[in-house]
N, C-alpha and C positions, 0 to 999 in steps of 0.2 A: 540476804543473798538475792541478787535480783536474776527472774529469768530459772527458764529448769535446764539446769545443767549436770551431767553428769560424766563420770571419767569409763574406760573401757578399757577392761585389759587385753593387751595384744601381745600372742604367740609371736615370739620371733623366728624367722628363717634360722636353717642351722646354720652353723658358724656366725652368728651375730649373739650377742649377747646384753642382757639388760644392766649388767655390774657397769659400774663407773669407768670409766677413763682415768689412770692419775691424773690427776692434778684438773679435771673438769667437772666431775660432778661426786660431792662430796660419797664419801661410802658409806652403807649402810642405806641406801634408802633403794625403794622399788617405787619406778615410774612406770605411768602408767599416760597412755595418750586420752585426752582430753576431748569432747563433743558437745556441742549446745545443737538440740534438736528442738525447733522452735520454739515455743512456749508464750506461758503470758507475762505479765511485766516489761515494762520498758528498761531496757540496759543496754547499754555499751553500742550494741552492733543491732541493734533494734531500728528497722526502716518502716514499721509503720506499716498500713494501709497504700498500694499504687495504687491509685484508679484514675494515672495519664495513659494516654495512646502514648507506645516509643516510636519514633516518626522514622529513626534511623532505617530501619528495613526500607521504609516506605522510599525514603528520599534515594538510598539503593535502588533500588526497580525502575525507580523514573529514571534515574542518571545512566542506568543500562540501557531503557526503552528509547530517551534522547539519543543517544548513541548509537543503537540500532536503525532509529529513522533517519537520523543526518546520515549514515552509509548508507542507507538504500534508498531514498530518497534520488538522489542524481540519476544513478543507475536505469530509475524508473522512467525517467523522464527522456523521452523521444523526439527530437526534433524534427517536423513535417512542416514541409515549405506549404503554405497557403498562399494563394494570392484570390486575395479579398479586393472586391471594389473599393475606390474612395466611401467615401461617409458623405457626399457631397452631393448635395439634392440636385438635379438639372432642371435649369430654367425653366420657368411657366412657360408654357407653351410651346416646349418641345418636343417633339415627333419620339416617341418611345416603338421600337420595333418588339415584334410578336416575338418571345424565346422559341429557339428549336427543340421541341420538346421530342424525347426517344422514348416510347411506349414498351415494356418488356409486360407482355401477359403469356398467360397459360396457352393462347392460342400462337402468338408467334410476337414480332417487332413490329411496331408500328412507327414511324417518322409524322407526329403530326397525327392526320388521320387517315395515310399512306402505306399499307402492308409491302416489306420491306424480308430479307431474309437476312442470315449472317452475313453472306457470301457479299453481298450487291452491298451493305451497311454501309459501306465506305463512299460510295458513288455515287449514291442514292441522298445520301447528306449532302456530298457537295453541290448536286444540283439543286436541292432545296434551298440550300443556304444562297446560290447563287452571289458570289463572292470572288473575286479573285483572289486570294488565296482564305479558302474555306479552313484552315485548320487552325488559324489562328481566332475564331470564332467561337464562343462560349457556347457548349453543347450543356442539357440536361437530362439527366436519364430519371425516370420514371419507371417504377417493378412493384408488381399489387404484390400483394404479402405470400400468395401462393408459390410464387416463381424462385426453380430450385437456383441455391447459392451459387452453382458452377455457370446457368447460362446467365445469370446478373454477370458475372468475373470476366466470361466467354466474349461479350456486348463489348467488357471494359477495358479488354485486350485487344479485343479486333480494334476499336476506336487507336489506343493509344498505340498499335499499331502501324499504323497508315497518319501519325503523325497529330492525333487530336487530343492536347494533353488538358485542354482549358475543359475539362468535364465536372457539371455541378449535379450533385445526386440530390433530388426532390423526396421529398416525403410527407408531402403538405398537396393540394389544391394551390394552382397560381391565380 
C-alpha cells in the first residue's frame, strides 16, 4: 500500500441513507468515504517537493498595474503652450540687448535697478523697454526665496494684465 491513507465514517443527514440504491450499489455492504492526509511514500497523486515561485499572481498585479497606468496616465498629462526660442545661435558679432529683468524682494519691485510699485508696474516697463509696442517684449521676473506666493502671482497678473504675456521666470543668475 503506498502513501497513509485511511477511510472515515460519515454520519448522514436525516432522510439520506447509507443502504444501496437498487440496482447501483450492491447490498450488504457499508460505505464509508475515503481521505489520504499527506503522508510519505510516493503514489498516485504525490507532487513532490514545490520550490517554484507561481508567477501567476505576479503576472496578475502587473497586468492590473499596466492598466491602471495606461488610464491615468493621459488624464495626467496637461498641455501648456511654451513658446521657447529657436535653438539657433546668433551670428558672431551681433549686438545682444540687456534682458528686462523684474526684481520682486521683501522690500518692494524693482525694474532693473529702478524701485517701481504694483500700481506704476505697467508704465514703468514700458518706458524702460522703450519700444513701440512694449508688450510684445520678453519680460523676466526675478523673487528671492522670502517673497510671499500671492505678491509673485499679484506681479504676474498685473503684467499679464495690461497685455505682457511673453514673461520668463528666472531662478538662476544671468
Amino acid at each position: 500500500m503506498s502513501g497513509w491513507g485511511f477511510t472515515i465514517p460519515i454520519r448522514l443527514a436525516k432522510g439520506f441513507s447509507t443502504q444501496p440504491d437498487a440496482g447501483r450499489r450492491p447490498e450488504g455492504k457499508e460505505y464509508f468515504m475515503g481521505a489520504k492526509l499527506g503522508g510519505g511514500g510516493g503514489g498516485r497523486f504525490d507532487l513532490g517537493q514545490n520550490s517554484e515561485i507561481n508567477v501567476t499572481p505576479f503576472v496578475d498585479v502587473m497586468l492590473v498595474l499596466l492598466i491602471i497606468f495606461m488610464v491615468a496616465i493621459p488624464a495626467a498629462t496637461v498641455s501648456i503652450k511654451l513658446d521657447l526660442p529657436p535653438a539657433v545661435p546668433p551670428p558672431p558679432g551681433a549686438k545682444t540687448e540687456e534682458p528686462t529683468v523684474i526684481n520682486i524682494q521683501d522690500g518692494g519691485i524693482f525694474i532693473g535697478e529702478a524701485a517701481t510699485t504694483i500700481d506704476t508696474l505697467p508704465a514703468d516697463l514700458a518706458r524702460k523697454l522703450d519700444k513701440p509696442d512694449p508688450t510684445q517684449e520678453r519680460v523676466y521676473i526675478r523673487a528671492n526665496r522670502d517673497v510671499r506666493y500671492g505678491d509673485f502671482m499679484q506681479v504676474m497678473n498685473t503684467l499679464q494684465g495690461n497685455g505682457y504675456f511673453q514673461v520668463a521666470l528666472i531662478n538662476e543668475e544671468l
